[in-house]
C-alpha positions as CSV (number, residue, x, y, z in Angstrom):
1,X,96.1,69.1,103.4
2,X,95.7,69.8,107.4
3,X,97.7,71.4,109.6
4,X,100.0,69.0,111.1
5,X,101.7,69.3,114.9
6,X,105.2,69.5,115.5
7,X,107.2,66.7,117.2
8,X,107.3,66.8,121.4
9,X,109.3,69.8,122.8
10,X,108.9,72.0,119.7
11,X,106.8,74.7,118.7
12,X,105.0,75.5,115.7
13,X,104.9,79.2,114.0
14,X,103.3,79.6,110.7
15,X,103.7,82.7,108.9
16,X,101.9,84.7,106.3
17,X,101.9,87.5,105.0
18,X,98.9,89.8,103.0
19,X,99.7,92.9,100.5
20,X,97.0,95.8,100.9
21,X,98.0,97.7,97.5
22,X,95.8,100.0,97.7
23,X,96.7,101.4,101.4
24,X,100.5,101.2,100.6
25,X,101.2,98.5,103.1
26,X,101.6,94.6,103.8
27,X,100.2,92.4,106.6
28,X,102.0,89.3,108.7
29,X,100.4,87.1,110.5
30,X,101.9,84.4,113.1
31,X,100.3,81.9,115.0
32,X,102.2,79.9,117.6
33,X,101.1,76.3,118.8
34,X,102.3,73.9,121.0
35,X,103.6,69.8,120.5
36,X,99.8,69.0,121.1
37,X,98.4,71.1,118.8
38,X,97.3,73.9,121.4
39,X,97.2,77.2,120.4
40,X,99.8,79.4,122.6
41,X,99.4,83.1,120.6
42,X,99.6,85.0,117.3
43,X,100.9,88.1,116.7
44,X,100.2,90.6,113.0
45,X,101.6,93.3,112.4
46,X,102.1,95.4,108.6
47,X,104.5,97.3,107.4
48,X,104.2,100.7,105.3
49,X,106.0,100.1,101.5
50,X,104.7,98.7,98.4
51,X,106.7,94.9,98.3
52,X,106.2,92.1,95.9
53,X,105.0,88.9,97.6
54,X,108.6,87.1,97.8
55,X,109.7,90.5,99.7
56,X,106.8,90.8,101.3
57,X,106.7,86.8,102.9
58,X,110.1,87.1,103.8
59,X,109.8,90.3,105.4
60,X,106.8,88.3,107.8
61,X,109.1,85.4,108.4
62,X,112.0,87.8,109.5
63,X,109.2,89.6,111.6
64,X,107.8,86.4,113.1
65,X,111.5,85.2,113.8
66,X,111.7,88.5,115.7
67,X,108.8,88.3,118.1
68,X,110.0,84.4,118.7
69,X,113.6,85.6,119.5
70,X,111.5,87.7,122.7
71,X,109.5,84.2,123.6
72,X,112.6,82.3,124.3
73,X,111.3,78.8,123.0
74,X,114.4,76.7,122.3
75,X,113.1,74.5,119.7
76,X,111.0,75.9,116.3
77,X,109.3,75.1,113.3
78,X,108.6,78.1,111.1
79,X,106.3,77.5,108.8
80,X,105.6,79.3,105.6
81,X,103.1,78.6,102.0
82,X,105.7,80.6,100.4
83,X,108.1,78.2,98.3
84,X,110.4,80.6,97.1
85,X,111.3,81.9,100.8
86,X,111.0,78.4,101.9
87,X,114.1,76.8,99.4
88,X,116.1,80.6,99.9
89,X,115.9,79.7,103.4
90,X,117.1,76.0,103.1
91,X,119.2,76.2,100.5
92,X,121.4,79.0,101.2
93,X,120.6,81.4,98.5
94,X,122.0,84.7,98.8
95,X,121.2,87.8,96.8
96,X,122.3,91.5,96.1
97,X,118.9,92.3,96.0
98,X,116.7,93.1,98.3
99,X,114.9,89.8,99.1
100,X,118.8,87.8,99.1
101,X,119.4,90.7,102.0
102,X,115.8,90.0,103.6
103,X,116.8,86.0,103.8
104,X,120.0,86.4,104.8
105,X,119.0,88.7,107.7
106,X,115.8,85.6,108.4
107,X,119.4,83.4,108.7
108,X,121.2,85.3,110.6
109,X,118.8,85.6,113.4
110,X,117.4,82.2,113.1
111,X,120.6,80.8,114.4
112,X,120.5,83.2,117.3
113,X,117.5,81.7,118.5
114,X,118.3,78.1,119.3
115,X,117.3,75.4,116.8
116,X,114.7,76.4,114.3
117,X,113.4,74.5,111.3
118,X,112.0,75.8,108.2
119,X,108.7,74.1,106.6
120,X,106.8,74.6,103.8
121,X,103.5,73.7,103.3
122,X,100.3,74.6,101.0
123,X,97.9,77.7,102.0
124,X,95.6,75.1,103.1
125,X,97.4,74.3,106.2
126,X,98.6,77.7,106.6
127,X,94.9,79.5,106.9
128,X,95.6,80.5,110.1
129,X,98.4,82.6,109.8
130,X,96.4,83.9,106.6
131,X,93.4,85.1,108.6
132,X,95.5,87.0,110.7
133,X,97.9,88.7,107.9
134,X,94.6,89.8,106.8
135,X,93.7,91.2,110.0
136,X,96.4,94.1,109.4
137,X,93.9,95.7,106.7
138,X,91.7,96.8,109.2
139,X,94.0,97.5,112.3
140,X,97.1,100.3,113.0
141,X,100.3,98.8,115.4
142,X,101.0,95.4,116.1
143,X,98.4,93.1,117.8
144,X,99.2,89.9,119.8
């Protein structure tokens, strides 16, 4: 499966995220393209904690919903390999635990942001964000 471009006037962000167990931390990556399948930025950052990966994938598409809320696009796919944050998202779980309060806070801002979509696809389409989720191992601080 290949990475697929979003309709004209939209954006594409897909989102990963990485755990480094043995540092104590978790990567997110985003990568941001355009209708034509141009690449416009990405962005990783981590996050110190020991997560498990739905907490952890959530946690990057809460961070990458962030950084999109600063880049003003009005129209958004986020993209995610991550089923389980993927049908949360869409079909309005909500949890006392901590990944229910993660989604609902992905929600929340998602509607402040215009109109965003949610999408999942397989890793394979989703290598890019992976790379740079991976990236975090090896840096400190954000990088765009």
């Amino acid at each position: 499966m290949c990475w697929e471009r979003p309709k004209f006037g939209w954006v594409k962000c897909n989102v990963d995220a990485a755990i480094f167990s043995s540092q104590g931390k978790i990567g997110f990556g985003c990568v941001l393209r355009n209708s034509k399948g141009v690449f416009l930025t990405a962005r990783c950052a981590g996050m110190a904690g020991n997560f498990g990966a739905r907490e952890a994938e959530a946690l990057g598409i809460w961070e990458a919903l962030s950084w999109l809320k600063g880049l003003q696009f009005p129209c958004v796919i986020v993209e995610t390999d991550c089923l389980l944050a993927f049908q949360a998202l869409v079909e309005e779980f909500s949890g006392p635990n901590g990944f229910g309060l993660i989604i609902d806070e992905c929600r929340d801002l998602a509607k402040s942001l215009g109109e965003v979509q949610f999408s999942f696809v397989r890793r394979s389409a989703n290598l890019a964000a992976h790379f740079v989720a991976r990236a975090i191992g090896s840096m400190s601080g954000p990088q765009e």
